[in-house]
C-alpha positions in Angstrom: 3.6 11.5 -7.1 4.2 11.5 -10.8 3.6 7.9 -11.4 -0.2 8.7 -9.4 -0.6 11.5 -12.2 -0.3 9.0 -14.7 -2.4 6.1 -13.1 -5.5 4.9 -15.6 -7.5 2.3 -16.0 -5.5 1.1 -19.1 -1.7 1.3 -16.9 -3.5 -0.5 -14.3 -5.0 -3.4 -16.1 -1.1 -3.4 -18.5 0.7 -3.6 -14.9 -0.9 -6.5 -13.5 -1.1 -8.4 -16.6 2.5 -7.8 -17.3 3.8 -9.1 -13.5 1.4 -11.8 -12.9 1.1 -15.1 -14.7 -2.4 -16.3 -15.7 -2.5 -19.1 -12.8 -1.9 -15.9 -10.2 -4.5 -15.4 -7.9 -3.2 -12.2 -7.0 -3.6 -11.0 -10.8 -7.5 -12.0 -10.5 -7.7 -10.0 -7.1 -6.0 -7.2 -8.5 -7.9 -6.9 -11.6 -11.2 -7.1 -9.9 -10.0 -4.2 -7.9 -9.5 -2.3 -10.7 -12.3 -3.0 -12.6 -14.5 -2.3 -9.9 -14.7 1.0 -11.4 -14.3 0.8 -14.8 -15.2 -1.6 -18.2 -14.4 -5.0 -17.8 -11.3 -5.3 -20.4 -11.7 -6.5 -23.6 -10.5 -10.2 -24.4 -8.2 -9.1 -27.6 -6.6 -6.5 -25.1 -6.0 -9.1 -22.3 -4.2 -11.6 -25.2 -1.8 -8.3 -26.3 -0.9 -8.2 -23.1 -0.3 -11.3 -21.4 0.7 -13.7 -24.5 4.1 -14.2 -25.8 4.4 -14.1 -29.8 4.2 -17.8 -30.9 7.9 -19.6 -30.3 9.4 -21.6 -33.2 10.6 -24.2 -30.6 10.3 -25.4 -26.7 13.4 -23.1 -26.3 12.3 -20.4 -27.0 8.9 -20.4 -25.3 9.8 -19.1 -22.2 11.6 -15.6 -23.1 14.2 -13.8 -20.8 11.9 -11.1 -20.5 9.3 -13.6 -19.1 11.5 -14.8 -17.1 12.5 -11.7 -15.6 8.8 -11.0 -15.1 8.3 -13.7 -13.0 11.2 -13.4 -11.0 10.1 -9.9 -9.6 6.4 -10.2 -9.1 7.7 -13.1 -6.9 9.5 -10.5 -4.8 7.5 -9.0 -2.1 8.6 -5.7 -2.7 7.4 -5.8 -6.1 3.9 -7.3 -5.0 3.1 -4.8 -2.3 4.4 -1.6 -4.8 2.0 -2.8 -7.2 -0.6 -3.6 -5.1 0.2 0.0 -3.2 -0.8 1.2 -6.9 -3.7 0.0 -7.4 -5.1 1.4 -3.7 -4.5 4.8 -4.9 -6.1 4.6 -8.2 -9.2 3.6 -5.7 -8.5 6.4 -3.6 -8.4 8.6 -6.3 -11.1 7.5 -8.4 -13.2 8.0 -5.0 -14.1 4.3 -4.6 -14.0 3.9 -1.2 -15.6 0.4 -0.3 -13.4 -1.3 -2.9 -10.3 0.4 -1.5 -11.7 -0.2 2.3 -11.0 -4.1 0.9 -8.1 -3.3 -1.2 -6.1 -1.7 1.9 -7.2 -4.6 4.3 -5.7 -6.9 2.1 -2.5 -4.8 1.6 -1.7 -4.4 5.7 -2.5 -8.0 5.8 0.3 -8.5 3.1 2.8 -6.1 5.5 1.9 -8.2 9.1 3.3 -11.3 7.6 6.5 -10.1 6.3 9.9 -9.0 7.8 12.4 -7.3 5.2 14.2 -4.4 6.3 13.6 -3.5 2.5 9.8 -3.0 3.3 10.0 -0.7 5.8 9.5 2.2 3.1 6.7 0.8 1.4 5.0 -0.3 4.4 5.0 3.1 6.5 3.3 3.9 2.7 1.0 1.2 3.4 -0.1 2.1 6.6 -0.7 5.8 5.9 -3.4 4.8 3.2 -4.9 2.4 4.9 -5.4 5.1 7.7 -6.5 7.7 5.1 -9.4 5.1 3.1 -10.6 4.5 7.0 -11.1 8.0 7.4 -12.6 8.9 4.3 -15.2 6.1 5.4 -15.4 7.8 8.8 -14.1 4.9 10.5 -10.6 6.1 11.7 -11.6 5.0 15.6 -11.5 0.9 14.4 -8.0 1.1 13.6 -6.5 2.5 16.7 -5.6 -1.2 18.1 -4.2 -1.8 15.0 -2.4 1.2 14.6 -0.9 0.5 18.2 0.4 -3.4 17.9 2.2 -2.5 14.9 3.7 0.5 16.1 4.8 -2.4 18.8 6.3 -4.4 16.3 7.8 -1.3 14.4 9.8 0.2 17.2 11.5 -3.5 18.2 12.3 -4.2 14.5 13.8 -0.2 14.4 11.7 0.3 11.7 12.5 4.3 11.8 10.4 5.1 9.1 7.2 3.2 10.1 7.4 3.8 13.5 7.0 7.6 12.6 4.3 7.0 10.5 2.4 5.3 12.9 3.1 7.6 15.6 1.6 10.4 13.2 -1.4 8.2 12.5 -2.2 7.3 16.0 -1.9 11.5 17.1 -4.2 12.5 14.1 -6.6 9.9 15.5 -6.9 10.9 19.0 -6.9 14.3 18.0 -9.5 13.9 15.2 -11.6 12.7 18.1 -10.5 15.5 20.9 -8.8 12.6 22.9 -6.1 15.3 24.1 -5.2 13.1 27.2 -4.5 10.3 25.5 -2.6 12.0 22.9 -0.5 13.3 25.5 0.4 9.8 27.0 1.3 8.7 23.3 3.5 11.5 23.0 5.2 10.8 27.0 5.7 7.5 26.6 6.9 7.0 22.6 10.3 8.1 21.2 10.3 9.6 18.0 12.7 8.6 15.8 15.6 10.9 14.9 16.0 9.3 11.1 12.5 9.7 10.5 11.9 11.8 6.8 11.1 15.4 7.1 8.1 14.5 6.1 7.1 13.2 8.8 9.0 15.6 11.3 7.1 18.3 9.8 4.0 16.5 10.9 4.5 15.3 14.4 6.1 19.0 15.0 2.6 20.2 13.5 0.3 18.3 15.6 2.6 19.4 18.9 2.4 22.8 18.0 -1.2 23.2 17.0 -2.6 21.1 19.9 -0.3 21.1 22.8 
């Protein structure tokens, strides 16, 4: 939440530009995301940013810090955080079809991978993907979606994402008064006891106010 209170254009544009090297596609993807709704950067800005000070020798050209650099934007972790990033400067700069793309691209990004050390950031993943759906009024597409990774969730033990999903798929029948079906969902799924309180508080919530 503090880092979202922070997000601008500029820490956008420096973020990408600092991860990805120049032959990334993922850097071009990114930063026509973000400057989808603002300025397109200035060239001088681009070079502060994404050259290294001029070596004295071959040595020297590739820095530890590049290096470093490198090393983590080729982790996925580090990939789907940033791109997580840029999704909610979208959301919060209240451009929806961009983000509508952004997030389909991001879940795409999670259905390919299996890292326990994802689990976190996808259950993030799929919450704002739900959320940009329903801010387009869309929310009843991604029900199949919602359900075949909540399959893949619970056999992985994905505590965290199974939860999620479970949340997202109840808010969905019940933003559409499908009481019955909620009521299956909730018969024939297991919530998870390590789930956050986060999202206990929620599936207690919808039990409560609707059942």
């Amino acid at each position: 939440a503090s880092t979202r209170k922070r997000l601008n254009e500029d820490v956008i544009r420096r973020l990408i530009l600092f991860y990805y090297g120049s032959n990334s596609s993922e850097r071009e993807i990114l930063l026509g995301f973000a400057q989808s709704v603002s300025q397109p950067m200035d060239v001088d800005m681009e070079k502060t940013v994404s050259s290294p000070a001029p070596a004295t020798n071959e040595k020297q050209s590739v820095s530890r810090p590049q290096t470093s650099r490198a090393r983590a934007a080729s982790l996925p972790e580090v990939d789907l955080y940033i791109h997580l990033i840029v999704l909610l400067f979208l959301i919060d700069r209240n451009s929806l079809k961009s983000a509508l793309d952004c997030a389909k691209r991001l879940v795409d990004k999670t259905s390919v991978l299996n890292r326990r050390t994802l689990d976190l950031l996808s259950a993030k993943c799929y919450f704002y993907y739900a959320r940009i759906f329903e801010l387009n009024n869309m929310l009843d597409s991604i029900r199949p979606f919602l359900h075949s990774r909540l399959r893949t969730a619970t056999l992985r033990n994905d505590f965290e994402g199974t939860a999620v999903l479970i949340n997202l798929l109840l808010r969905n029948y019940l933003h559409y008064n499908l009481y019955s079906q909620a009521q299956k969902l909730v018969l024939k799924s297991v919530f998870p006891d390590h789930a956050s309180n986060n999202e206990w508080a929620r599936y207690l919530y919808y039990l409560g106010k609707h059942f």
